[in-house]
C-alpha positions as CSV (number, residue, x, y, z in Angstrom):
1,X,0.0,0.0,0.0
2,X,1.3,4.0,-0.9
3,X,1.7,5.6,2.6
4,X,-0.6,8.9,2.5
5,X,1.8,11.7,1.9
6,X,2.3,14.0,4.6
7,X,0.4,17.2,2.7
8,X,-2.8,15.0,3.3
9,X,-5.2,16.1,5.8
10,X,-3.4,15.2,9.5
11,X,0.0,14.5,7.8
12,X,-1.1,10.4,8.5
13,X,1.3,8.0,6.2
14,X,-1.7,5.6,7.2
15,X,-3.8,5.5,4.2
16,X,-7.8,5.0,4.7
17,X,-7.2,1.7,3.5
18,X,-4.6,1.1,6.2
19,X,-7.2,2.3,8.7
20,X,-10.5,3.2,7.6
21,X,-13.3,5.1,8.8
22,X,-15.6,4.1,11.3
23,X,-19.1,3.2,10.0
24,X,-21.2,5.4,12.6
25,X,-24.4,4.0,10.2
26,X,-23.7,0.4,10.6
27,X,-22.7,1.1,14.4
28,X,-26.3,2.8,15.1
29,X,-27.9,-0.4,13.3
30,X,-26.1,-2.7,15.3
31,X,-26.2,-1.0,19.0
32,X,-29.7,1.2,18.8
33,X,-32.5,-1.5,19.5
34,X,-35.9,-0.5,21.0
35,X,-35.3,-1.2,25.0
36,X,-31.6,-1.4,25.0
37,X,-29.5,1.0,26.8
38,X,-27.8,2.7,23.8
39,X,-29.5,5.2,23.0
40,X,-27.2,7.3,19.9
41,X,-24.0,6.7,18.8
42,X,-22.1,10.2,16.8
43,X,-18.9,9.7,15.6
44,X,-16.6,12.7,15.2
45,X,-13.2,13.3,13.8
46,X,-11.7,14.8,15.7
47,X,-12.0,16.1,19.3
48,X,-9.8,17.3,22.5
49,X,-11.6,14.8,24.8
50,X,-14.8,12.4,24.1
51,X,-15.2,12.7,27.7
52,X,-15.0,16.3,28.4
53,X,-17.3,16.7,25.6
54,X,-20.1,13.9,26.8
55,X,-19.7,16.3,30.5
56,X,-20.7,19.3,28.9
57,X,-23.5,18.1,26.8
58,X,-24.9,16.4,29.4
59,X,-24.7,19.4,31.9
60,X,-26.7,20.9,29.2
61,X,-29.1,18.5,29.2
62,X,-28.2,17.4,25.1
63,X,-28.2,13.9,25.9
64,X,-29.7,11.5,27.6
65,X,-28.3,7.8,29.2
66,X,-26.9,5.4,27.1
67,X,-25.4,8.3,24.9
68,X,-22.0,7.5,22.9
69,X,-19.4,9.6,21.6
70,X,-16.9,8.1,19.6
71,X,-13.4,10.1,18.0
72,X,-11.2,9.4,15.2
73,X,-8.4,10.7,16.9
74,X,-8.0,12.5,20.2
75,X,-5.6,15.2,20.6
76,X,-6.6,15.6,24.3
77,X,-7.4,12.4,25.8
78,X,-7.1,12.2,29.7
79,X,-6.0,9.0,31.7
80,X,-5.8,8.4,35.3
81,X,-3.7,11.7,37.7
82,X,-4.6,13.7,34.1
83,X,-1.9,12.1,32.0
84,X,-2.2,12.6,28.0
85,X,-3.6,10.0,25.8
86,X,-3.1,10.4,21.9
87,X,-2.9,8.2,18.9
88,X,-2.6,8.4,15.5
89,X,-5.8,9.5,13.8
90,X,-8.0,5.8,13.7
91,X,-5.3,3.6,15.5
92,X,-7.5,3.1,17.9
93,X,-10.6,3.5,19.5
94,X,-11.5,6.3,21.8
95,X,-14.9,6.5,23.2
96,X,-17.0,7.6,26.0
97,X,-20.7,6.7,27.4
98,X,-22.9,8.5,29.8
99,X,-24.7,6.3,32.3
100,X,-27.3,7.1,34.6
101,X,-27.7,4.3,37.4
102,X,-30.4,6.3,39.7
103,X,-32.0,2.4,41.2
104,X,-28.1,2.2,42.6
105,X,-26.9,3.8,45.7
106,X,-23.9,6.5,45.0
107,X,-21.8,4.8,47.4
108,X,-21.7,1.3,44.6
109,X,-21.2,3.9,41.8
110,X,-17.0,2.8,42.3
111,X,-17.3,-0.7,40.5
112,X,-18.1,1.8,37.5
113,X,-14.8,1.3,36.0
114,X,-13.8,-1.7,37.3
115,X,-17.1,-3.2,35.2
116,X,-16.4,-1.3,32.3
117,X,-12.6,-3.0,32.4
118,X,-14.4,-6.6,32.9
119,X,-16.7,-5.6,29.9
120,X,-14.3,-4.2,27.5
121,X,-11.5,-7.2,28.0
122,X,-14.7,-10.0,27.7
123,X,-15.5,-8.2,24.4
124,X,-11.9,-7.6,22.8
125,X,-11.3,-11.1,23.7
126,X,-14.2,-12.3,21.5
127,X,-14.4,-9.8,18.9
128,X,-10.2,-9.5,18.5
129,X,-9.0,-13.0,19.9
130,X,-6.9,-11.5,21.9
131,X,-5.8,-12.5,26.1
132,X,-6.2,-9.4,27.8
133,X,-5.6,-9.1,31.7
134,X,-6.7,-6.1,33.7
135,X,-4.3,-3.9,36.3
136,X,-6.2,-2.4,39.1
137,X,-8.2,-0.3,39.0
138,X,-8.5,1.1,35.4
139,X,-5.9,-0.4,32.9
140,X,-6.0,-3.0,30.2
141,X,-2.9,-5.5,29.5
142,X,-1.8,-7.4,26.7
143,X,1.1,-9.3,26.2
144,X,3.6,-8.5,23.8
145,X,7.2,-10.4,22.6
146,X,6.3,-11.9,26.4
147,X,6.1,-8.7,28.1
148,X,2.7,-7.1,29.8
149,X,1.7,-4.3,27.9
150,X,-0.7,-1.7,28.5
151,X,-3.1,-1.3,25.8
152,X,-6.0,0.5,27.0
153,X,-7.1,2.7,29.6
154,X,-10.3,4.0,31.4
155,X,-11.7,7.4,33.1
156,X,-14.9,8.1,34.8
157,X,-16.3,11.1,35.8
158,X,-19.5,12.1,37.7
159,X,-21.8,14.4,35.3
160,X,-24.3,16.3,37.2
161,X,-26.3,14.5,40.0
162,X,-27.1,11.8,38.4
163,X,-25.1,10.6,35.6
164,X,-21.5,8.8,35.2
165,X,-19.6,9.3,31.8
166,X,-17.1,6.9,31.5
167,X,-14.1,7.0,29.0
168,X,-12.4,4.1,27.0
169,X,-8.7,4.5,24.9
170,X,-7.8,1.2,23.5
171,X,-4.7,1.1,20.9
172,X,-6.0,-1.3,18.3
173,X,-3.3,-1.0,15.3
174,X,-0.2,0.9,16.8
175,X,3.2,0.0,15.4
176,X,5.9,-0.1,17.2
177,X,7.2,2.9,16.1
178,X,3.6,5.2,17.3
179,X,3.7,3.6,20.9
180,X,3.8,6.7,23.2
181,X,6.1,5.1,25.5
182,X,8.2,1.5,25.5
183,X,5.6,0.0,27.7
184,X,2.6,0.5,26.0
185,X,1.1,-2.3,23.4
186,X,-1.8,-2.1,20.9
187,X,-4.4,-5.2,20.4
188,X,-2.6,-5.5,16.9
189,X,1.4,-5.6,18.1
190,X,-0.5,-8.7,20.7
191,X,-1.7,-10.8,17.8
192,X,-5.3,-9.8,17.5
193,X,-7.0,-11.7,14.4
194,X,-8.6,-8.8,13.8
195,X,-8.2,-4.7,14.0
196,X,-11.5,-3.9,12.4
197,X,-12.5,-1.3,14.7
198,X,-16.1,-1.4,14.0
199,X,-16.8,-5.3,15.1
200,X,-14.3,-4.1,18.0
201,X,-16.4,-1.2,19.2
202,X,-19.7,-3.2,18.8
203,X,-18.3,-6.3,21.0
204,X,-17.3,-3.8,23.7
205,X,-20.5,-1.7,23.4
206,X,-22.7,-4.9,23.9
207,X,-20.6,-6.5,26.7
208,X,-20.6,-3.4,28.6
209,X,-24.3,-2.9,28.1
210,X,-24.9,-6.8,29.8
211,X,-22.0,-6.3,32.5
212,X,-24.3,-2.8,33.5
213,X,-27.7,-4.6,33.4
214,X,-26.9,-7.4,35.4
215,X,-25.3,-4.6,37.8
216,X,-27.8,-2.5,38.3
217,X,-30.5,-5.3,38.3
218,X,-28.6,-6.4,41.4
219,X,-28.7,-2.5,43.0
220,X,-24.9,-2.4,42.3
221,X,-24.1,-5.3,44.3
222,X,-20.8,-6.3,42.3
223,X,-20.6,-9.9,44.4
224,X,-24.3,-11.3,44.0
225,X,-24.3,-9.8,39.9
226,X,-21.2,-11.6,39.5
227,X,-19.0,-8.6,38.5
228,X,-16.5,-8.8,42.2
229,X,-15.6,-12.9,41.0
230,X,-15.2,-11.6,37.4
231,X,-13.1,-8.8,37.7
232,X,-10.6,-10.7,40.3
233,X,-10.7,-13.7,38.3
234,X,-8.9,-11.4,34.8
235,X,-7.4,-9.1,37.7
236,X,-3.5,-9.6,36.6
237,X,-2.7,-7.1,39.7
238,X,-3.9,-9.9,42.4
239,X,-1.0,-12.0,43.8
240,X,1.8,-10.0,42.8
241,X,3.8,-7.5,45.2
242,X,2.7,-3.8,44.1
243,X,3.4,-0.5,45.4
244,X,0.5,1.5,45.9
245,X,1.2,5.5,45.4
246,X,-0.9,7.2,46.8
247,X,-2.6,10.5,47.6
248,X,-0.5,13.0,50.2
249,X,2.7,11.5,48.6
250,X,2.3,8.5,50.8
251,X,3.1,4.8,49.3
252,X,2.3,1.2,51.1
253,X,3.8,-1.9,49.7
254,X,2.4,-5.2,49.6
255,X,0.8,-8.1,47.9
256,X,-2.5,-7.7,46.6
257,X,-4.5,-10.1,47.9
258,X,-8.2,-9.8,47.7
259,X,-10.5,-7.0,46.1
260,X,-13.8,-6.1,48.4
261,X,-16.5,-5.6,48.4
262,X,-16.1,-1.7,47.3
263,X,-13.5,-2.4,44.7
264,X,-10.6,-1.6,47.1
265,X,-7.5,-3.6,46.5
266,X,-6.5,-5.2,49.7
267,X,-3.0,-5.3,50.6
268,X,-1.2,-7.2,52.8
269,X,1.9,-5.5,54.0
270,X,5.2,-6.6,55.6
271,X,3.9,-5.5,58.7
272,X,0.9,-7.9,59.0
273,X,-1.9,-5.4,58.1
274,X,-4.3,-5.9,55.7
275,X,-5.1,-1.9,53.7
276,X,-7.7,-1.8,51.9
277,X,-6.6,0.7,48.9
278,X,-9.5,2.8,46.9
279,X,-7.1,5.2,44.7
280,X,-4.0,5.4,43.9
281,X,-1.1,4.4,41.3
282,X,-0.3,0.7,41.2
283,X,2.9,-0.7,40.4
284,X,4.0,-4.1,39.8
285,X,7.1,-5.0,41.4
286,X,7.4,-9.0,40.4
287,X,5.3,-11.4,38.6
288,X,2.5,-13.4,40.4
């Protein structure tokens, strides 16, 4: 294939052929079904931050829940602590959904992210074919040339009252050459059978959509819907010695053993207590 030259809109050597376009008509007739939770799908080309975006309209009152906002690139994007997440325009897929969970008490509105991570790994897996393991409490792992590789990320962010728009970056066709940093991965440099990003974005759309129902039919109780086993069970964080950075500059390390029944990692430290950590940085010091 002719790389795209760089006077081409975005200066991409990617041609469309490369990476084409999403199909935001084939996307609404896949996810937008009378009594499901999607409820429109807009694709745009290019945005600062699908989530800061899905905020504001829904502060305005544009939208309503199961809204998603999907960008071709993202020049913008915001991780965990407000680090920067970009790609190449369509290496990935960069999307964010508003979710309103009024039958579930605030104080269960934490396993949020955790289920979207549980959600987006069981749909990857089956739409891309790819093993993908999950780092507490927001990040996605594949493994590349035998290394863990973080491939995807996830933000949420309270909008309004009532509402919860959660953000998704996944690097589906990144070569080793657009990684941002050594120790990220895309689902493509991990083998996926597939980069299509449309059947991607579908599988994680629909997963996510059954992860939340069962949820919230269960009043956000993550053990009896099933969502507490299923997280710790792809967790790759849980048995391994981490350090935990956390807010105030303060750091506890231990081995993660158990997550609760809030979504706290529990750690168990050298000096025989068991801390229960809700935020923070993890790192992994060994393998489990």
């Amino acid at each position: 294939m002719t790389p795209r030259d760089a006077s081409e809109p975005n200066g991409s050597r990617w041609s469309d052929l490369d990476r084409p376009p999403l199909n935001v008509t084939a996307l609404r007739r896949g996810l937008l079904r009378q009594g499901g939770l999607w409820s429109e799908v807009d694709v745009v080309q290019r945005t600062g931050s699908t989530n800061s975006d899905l905020v504001a309209r829904a502060a305005k009152g544009e939208v309503t829940e199961g809204a998603v906002l999907v960008a071709e690139e993202q020049t913008a994007g915001r991780g965990r602590l407000d680090r920067r997440w970009t790609a190449p325009p369509r290496s990935g897929l960069f999307f964010s959904v508003l979710l309103a969970p009024s039958e579930v008490p605030v104080a269960r509105w934490g396993w949020l992210p955790l289920l979207t991570g549980v959600a987006v790994a069981t749909g990857l897996s089956r739409a891309a074919g790819v093993d993908t393991a999950l780092k507490w409490p927001n990040d996605l792992l594949v493994t590349v040339g035998g290394a863990e590789r973080k491939a995807g990320g996830i933000l949420a962010e309270r909008a309004g009252d009532d509402g919860v728009v959660i953000g998704v970056g996944i690097n589906v066709s990144l070569k080793d050459d657009e990684l941002p940093v050594p120790t990220a991965g895309s689902l493509g440099l991990a083998g996926a059978v597939s980069t299509d990003r449309d059947p991607l974005l579908r599988g994680m759309l629909r997963s996510l959509e059954d992860w939340y129902g069962k949820w919230r039919d269960a009043g956000g109780d993550a053990a009896a819907c099933g969502l507490q086993e299923a997280y710790a069970a792809g967790c790759a964080t849980l048995g391994r010695v981490v350090r935990a950075e956390l807010p105030g500059d303060r750091s506890v390390v231990g081995e993660a053993v158990a997550l609760d029944g809030d979504g706290r990692l529990v750690l168990a430290t050298e000096a025989g207590v068991q801390e229960p950590v809700g935020a923070g940085d993890i790192v992994h010091l060994r393998p489990a």
